[in-house]
KOLKEBA-515089 format. One line per 8 residues: number of its first residue (from 1); for each residue x, y, z of N, C-alpha, C. Coordinates in Angstrom, 3 decimals, always signed. Example, Ala and Ser with C-alpha at 12.3 -4.5 7.8 and 13.67 -1.06 7.14 Angstrom:
<pts>
1> +13.190:-5.690:+7.800:+12.300:-4.500:+7.800:+13.200:-3.300:+7.800  +12.850:-2.250:+7.080:+13.670:-1.060:+7.140:+12.900:+0.030:+7.870
</pts>
This chain:
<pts>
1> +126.008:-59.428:+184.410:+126.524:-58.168:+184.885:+127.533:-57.610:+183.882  +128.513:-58.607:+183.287:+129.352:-58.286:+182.423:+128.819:-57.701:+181.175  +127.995:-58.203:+180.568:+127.155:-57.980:+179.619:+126.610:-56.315:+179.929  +126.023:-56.068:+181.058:+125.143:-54.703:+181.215:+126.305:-53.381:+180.940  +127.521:-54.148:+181.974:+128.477:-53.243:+181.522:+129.209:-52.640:+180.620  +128.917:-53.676:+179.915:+129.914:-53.629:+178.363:+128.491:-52.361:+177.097  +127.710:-53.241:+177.396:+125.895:-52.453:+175.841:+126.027:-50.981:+176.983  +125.371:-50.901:+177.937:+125.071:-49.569:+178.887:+125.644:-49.254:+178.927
9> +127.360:-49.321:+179.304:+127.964:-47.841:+180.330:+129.271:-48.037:+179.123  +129.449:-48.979:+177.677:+130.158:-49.093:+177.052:+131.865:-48.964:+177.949  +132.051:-49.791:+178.791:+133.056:-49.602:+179.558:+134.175:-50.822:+178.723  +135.259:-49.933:+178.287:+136.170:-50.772:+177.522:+136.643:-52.466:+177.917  +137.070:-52.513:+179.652:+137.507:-53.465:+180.196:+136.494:-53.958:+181.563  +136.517:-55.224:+181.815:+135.901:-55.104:+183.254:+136.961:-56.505:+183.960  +137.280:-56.382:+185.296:+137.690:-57.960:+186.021:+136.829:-57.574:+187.247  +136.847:-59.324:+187.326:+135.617:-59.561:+188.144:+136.392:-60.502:+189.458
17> +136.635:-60.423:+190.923:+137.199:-61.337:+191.464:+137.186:-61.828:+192.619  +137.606:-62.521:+193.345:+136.576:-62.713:+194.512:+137.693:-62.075:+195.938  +137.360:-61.279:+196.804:+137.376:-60.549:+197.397:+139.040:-61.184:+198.357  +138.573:-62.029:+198.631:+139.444:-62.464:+199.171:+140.871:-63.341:+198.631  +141.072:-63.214:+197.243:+142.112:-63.139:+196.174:+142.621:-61.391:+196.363  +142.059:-60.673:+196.284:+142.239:-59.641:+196.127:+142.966:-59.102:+197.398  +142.474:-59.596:+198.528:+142.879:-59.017:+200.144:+144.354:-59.802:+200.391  +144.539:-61.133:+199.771:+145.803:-61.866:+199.716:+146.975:-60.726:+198.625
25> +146.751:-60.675:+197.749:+147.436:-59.827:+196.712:+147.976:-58.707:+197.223  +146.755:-58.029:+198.430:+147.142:-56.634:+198.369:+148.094:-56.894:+199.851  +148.474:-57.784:+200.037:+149.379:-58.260:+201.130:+150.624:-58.435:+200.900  +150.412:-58.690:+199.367:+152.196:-59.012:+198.923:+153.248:-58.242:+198.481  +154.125:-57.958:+199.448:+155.290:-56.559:+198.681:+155.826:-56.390:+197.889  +155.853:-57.936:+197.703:+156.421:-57.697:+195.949:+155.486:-58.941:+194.790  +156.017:-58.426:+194.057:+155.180:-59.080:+192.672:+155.366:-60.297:+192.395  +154.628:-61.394:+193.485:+155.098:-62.903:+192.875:+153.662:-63.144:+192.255
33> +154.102:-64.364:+191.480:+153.437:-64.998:+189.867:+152.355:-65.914:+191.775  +153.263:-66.544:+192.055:+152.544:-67.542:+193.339:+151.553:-66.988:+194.332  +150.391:-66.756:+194.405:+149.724:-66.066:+195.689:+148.976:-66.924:+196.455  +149.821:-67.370:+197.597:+149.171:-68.909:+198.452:+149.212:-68.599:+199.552  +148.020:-68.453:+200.471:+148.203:-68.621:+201.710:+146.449:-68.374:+201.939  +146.045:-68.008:+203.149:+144.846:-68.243:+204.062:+144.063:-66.759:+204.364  +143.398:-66.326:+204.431:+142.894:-65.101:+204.697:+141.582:-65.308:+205.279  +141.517:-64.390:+206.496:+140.442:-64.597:+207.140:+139.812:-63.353:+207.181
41> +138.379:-63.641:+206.816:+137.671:-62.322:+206.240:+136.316:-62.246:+207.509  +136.798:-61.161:+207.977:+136.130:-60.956:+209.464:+134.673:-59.965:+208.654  +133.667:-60.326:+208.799:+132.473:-59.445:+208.374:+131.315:-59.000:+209.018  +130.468:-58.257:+208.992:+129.789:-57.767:+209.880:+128.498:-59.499:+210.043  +128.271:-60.329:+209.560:+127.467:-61.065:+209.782:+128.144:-62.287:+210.319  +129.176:-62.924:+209.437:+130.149:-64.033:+209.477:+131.350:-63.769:+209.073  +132.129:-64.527:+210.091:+133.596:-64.827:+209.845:+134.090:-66.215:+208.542  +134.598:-65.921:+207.812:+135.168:-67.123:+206.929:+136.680:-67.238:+206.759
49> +137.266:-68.269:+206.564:+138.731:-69.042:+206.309:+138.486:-69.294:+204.825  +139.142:-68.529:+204.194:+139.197:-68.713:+202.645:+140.827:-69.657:+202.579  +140.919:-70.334:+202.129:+142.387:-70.982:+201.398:+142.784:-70.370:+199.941  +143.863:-69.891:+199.826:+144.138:-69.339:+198.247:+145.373:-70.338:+197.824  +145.238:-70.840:+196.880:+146.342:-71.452:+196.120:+146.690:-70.727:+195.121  +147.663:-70.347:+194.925:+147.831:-70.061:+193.131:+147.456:-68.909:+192.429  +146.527:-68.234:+193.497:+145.831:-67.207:+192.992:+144.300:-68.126:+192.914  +144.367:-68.797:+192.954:+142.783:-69.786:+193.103:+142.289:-69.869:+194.454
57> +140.867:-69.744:+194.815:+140.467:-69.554:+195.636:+139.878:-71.647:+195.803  +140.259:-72.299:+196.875:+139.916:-73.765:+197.032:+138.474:-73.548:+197.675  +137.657:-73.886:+196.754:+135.968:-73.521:+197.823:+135.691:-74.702:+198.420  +136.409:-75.861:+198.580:+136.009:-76.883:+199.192:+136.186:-76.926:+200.617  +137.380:-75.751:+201.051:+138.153:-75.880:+202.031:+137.726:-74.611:+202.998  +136.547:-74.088:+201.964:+136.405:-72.323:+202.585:+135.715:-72.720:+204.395  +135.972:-72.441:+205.186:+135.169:-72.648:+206.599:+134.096:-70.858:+206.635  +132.985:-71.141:+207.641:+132.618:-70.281:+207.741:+131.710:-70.024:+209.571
65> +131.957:-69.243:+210.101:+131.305:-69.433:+211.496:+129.885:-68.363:+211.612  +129.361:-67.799:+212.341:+128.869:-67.103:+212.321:+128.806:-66.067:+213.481  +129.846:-65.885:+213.860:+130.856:-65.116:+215.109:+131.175:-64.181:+214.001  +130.934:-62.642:+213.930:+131.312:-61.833:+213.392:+131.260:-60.374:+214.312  +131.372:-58.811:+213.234:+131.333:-58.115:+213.953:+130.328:-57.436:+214.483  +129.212:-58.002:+214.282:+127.657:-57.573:+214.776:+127.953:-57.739:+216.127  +128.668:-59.182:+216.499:+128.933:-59.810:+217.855:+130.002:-58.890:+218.855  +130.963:-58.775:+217.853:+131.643:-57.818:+218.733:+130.835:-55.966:+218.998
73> +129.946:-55.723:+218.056:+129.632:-54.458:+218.329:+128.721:-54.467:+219.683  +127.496:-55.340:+219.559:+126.799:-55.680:+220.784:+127.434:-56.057:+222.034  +128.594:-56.970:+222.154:+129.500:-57.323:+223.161:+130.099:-55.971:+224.179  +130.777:-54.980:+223.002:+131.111:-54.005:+223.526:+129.734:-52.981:+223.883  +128.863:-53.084:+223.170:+127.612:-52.266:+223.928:+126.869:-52.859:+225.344  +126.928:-54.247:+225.272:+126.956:-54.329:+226.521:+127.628:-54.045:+227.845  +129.034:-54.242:+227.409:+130.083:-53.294:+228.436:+129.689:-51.940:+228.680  +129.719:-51.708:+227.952:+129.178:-50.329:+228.052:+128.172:-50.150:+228.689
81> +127.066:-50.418:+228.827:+125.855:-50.268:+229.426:+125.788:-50.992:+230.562  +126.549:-51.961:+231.223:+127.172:-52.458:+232.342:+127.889:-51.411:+232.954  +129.107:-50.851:+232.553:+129.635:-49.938:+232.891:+128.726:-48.504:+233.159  +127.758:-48.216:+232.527:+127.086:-47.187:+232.419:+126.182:-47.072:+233.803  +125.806:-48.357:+233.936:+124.805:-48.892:+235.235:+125.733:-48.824:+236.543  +127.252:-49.231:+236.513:+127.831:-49.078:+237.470:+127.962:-47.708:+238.085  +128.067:-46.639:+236.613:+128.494:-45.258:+237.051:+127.059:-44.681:+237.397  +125.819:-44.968:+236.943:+124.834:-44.554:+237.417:+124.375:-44.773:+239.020
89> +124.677:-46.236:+239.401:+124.836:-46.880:+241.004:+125.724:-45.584:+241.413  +126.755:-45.416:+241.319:+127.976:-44.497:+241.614:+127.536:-42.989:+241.847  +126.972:-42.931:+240.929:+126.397:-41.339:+240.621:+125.261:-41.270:+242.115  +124.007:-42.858:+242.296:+122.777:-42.027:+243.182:+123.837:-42.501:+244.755  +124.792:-43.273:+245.280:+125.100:-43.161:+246.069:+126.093:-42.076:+246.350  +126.605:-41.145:+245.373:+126.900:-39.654:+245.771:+126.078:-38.542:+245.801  +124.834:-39.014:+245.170:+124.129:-37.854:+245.706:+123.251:-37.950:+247.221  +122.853:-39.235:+247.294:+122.478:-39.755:+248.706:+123.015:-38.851:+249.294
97> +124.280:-39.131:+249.917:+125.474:-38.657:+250.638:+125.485:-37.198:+250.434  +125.793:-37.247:+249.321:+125.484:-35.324:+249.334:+124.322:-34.702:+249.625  +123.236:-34.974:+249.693:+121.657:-34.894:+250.102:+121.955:-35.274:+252.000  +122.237:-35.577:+252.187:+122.346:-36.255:+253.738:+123.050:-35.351:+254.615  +124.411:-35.027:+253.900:+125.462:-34.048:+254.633:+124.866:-32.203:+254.022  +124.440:-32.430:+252.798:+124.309:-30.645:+252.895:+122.880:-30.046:+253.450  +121.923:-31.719:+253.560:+120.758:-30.877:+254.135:+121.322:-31.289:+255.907  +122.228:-31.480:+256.774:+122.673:-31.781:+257.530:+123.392:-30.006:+257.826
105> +123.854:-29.867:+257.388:+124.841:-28.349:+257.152:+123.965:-27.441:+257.302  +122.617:-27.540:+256.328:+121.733:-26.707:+255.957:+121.124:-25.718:+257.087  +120.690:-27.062:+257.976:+120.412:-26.171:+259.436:+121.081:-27.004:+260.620  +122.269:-25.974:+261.047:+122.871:-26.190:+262.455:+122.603:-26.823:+263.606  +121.367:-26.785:+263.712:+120.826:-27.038:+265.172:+120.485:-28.719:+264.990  +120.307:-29.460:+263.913:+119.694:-30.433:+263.258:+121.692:-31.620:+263.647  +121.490:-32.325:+264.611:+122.520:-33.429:+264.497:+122.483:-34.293:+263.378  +123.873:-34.672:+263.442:+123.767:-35.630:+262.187:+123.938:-37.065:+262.319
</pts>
C-alpha cells in the first residue's frame, strides 16, 4: 500500500497505525511521551479490548466478543416493533369501541 502511494499519487509522507493507538492518543490532553491504557472499540460486527502500552498495541492480550452494534440496532428494532404491536392492539381496541358507541348514537331507537 505504501509503495502504491508513494510511485501513483507521489504523496511526500505516509503513517500507517492501528486504530486503536490512535483512539487512546486522541484521549490525551496533554502531550505525554507514555500512552498506556485499554480501549474498547465497540463496532458494528464485534466488540474488542485492545491493551496499549507505550504507544504499542499488546496483540496477545487483544480480547474480542462478538456482541456489537448490529446487536444493539436489532435489539432496539425489536422494541420497537413490540411497542409498535402494542400501539396497534391499542389503536383496534379504540376503534372497536368507537364503532360500537357511534354506530350506537347513529340511530336512537337502537339500545346499547
Amino acid at each position: 500500500m505504501g509503495e502504491i502511494m508513494f510511485e501513483t499519487f507521489n504523496i511526500p509522507g505516509l503513517y500507517i497505525a492501528v486504530n486503536s493507538v490512535l483512539a487512546l492518543a486522541a484521549g490525551y490532553s496533554t502531550s505525554k511521551c507514555e500512552m498506556t491504557g485499554v480501549v474498547v472499540d465497540v463496532g458494528e460486527g464485534a466488540t474488542r479490548v485492545v491493551p496499549v502500552a507505550d504507544g504499542y498495541v499488546i496483540g496477545s492480550c487483544i480480547k474480542s466478543i462478538p456482541i456489537a452494534g448490529q446487536d444493539v440496532t436489532l435489539f432496539i428494532q425489536e422494541l420497537m416493533r413490540f411497542q409498535f404491536l402494542l400501539s396497534l392492539r391499542k389503536l383496534d381496541v379504540i376503534l372497536h369501541v368507537q364503532f360500537i358507541v357511534f354506530n350506537s348514537f347513529a340511530d336512537p331507537f337502537v339500545a346499547i
